[in-house]
N, C-alpha and C positions, 0 to 999 in steps of 0.2 A: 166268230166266237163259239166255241166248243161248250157242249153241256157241263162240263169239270167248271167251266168258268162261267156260267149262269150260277151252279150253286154256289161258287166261291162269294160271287157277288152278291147272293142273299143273303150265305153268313154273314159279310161284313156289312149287310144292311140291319140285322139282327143288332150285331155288335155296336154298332152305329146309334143305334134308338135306344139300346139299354143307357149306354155311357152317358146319354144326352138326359135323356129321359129319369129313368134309374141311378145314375149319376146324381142329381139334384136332389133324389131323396135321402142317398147319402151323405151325401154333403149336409142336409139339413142336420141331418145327427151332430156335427160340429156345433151349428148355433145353436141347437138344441140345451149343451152344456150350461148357457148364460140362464143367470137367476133372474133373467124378467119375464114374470108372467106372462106379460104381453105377446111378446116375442116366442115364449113355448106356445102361448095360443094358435098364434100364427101361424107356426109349424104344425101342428095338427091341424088345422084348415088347409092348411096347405095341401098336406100330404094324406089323409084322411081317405079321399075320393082315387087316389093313385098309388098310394104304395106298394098296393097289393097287384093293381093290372100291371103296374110297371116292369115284373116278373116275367108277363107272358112273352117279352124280344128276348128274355133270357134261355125260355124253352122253346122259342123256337129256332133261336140258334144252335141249342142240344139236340133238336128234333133233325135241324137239317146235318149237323153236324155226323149225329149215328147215324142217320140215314145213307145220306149221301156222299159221306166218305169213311166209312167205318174203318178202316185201317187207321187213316188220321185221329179216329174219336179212341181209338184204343192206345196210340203211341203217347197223346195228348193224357189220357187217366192214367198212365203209369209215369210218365216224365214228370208231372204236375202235381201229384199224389199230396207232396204238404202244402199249398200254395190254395187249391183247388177245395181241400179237403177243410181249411180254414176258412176261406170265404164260404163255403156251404153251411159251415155252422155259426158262421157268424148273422147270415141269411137268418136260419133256424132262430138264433136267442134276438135276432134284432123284431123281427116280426111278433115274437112272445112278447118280446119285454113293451113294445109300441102297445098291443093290444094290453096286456095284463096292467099295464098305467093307464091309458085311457078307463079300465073300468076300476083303480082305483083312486079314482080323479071324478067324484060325479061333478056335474057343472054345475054351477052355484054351491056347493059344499065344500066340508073339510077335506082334507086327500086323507083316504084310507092310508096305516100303516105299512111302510116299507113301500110305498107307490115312486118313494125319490128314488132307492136300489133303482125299481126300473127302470125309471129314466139315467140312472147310471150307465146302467148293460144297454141299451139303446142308442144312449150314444158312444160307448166304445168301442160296441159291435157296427156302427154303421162307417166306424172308423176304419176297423182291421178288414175288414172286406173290400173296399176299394185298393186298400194298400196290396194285399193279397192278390186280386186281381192286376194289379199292376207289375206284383212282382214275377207273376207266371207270364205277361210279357214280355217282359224284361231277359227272363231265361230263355223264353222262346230265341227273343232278340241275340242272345250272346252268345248261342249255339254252345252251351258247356250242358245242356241235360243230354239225358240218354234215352231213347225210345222204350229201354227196356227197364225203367229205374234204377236204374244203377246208380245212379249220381246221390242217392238217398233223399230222403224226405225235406230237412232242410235246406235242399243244395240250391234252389233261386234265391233263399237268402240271404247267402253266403257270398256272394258277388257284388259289386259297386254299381252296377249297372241294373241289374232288379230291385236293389235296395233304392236307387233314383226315380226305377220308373212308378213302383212303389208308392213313395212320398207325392211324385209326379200327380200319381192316380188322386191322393186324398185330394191331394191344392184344388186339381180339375175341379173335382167333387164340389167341393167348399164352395171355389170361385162359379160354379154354375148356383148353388144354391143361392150363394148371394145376390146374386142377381135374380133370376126367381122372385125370391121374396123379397128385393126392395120393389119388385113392379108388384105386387101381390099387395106390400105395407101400402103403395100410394095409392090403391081406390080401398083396403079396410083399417089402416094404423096410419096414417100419416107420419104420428110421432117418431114412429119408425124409422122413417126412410132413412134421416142421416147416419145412425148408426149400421142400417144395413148398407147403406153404400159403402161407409166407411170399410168395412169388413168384404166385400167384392173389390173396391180396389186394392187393399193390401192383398187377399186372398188370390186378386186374378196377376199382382207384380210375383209372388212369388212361386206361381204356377210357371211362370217364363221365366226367372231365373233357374228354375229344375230343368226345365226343355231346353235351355241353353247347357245347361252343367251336362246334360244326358246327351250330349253331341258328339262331344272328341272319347265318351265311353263305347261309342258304338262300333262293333266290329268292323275292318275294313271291309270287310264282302259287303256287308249288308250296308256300310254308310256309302259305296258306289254305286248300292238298286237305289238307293233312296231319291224319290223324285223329288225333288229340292223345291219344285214351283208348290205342292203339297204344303213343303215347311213354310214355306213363305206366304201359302194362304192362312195357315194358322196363326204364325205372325200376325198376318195384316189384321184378320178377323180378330184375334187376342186384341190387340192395339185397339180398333175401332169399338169395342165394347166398352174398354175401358174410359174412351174418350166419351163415349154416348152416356155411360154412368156420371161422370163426372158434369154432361151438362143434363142432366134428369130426364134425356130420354131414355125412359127405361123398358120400353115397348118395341124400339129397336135394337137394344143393347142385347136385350134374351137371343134376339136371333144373331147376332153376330157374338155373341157366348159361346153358343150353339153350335157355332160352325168352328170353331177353337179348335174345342178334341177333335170334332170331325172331319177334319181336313186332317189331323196329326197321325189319326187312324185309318183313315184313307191311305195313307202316304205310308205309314208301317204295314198294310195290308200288300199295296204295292210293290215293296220292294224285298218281299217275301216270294214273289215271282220267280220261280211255276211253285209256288207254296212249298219250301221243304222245312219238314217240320225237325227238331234235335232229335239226333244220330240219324240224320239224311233222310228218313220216312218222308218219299213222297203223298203231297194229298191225291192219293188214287182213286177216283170216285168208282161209285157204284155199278154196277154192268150199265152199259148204253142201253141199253133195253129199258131197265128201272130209274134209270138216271131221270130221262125224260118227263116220267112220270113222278118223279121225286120232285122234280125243279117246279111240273105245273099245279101239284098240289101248294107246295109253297107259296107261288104268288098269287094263287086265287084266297089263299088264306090271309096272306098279308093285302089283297084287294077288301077283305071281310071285314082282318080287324082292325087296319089303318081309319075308316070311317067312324067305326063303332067308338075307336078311340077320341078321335075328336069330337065328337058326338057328346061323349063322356065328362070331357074338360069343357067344352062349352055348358053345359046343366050345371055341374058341380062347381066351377071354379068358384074360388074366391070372393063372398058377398064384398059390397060396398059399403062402404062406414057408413051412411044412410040404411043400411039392412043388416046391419052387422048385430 
């Protein structure tokens, strides 16, 4: 295994933890929408203690990315430029409008005026970000951008295939969330939980119908890298959630949730193999010399904050109805 391919591997461990991780807070933005108290409460419990760390796999997938292949990171901000440029700002209003409603929300009180706007923009922005990001896979996937943006600004949303993986991205989103927080409703809502199951199993059917629809769109190059035992662990892990939901374990269900996209994204990582990114830019990583020293910074940092991380979710998570 070459240094090119230790980094490659951390980006997509990067990639990996947002989606999974980061993911579920977007998705939260969905149920966010519904007018029961309860269920907003819950979502700020939820997401309160991690919205903001959830960020940190996103920079340090940027970190390794300019670092350790900057040709890549540069072909990637001009091919990407409206896709890239949307989910950063929807980043931007989703984080304002979460924060700016929580302090127009004191607890036990009225909600200050215009507090509901926010939770508007909060949850549309937690919408168009996922999708966004999906759709700059998507183009990645279909090899029509160009290194140099030529393709223009719109141009991954212009295709059937970024428009799929798109949607793709929200369901993921949603269907992690749901899941999430029907194990989060059953030690502080109870009440909860049927509705939220309810909403993780429609959300997680129609996350596999898009992964099926987004099959026969895939280019022939790329649907022959594609390692198929990948698809079919996503499959199986999709399936077995659903089934875990459905009988209330929901302790195991999160991690075969979990493992859904990330097997999906394993499997798209893989069949990108030796990595060329739209208009053939290979990912060329950084002199061997600095490479080395890029890849050991990285893992000693993901040795750092992988602990601190759970660390984190253990103190903060979710009280129990008994401490609620």
């Amino acid at each position: 295994m070459t240094t090119s391919d230790v980094l490659a591997l951390l980006v997509l461990a990067g990639l990996t933890a947002y989606t999974v991780l980061g993911g579920a807070d977007f998705g939260a933005g969905l149920w966010d929408l519904t007018r029961d108290r309860r269920q907003r409460d819950l979502v700020v419990r939820a997401m309160g203690p991690v919205w903001e760390a959830n960020h940190v796999w996103l920079i340090f997938v940027l970190i390794a990315l300019f670092s350790g292949f900057p040709g890549a990171f540069a072909a990637l901000s001009r091919s990407l430029t409206g896709p890239l440029s949307i989910a950063l700002l929807g980043i931007v209003l989703r984080g304002a409008a979460f924060a700016f409603r929580q302090y127009g929300a004191p607890h036990g009180g009225p909600p200050v005026r215009g507090t509901a706007l926010w939770g508007r923009v909060f949850a549309v922005s937690s919408l168009i970000t996922p999708f966004a990001f999906g759709a700059a896979a998507g183009g990645i996937t279909s090899g029509t951008l160009r290194a140099d943006g030529s393709a223009g600004f719109l141009a991954p949303f212009l295709a059937p295939l970024p428009l799929v993986a798109g949607l793709l991205a929200v369901a993921a989103c949603a269907f992690l969330a749901a899941v999430y927080l029907t194990t989060d409703a059953d030690r502080a809502e109870p009440g909860l939980v049927p509705r939220l199951r309810a909403r993780a199993l429609l959300s997680g059917a129609v996350a596999g119908a898009l992964a099926l629809l987004a099959l026969p769109l895939l280019p022939e190059a790329f649907a022959d890298q594609l390692p198929w035992v990948a698809v079919a662990a996503s499959v199986v892990s999709g399936a077995l959630a659903l089934e875990l939901m459905r009988r209330g374990q929901f302790v195991l269900a999160r991690v075969a949730a979990a493992g859904a996209p990330a097997a999906l994204l394993g499997g798209w990582a893989l069949a990108l193999y030796p990595w060329v990114l739209p208009g053939e830019t290979a990912l060329s990583p950084a002199p061997s010399a600095t490479a080395g020293l890029i890849a050991g910074v990285l893992i000693v940092g993901l040795l750092l904050v992988i602990p601190s991380y759970v660390f984190m979710i253990r103190v903060l998570r979710v009280p129990t109805a008994e401490h609620s």
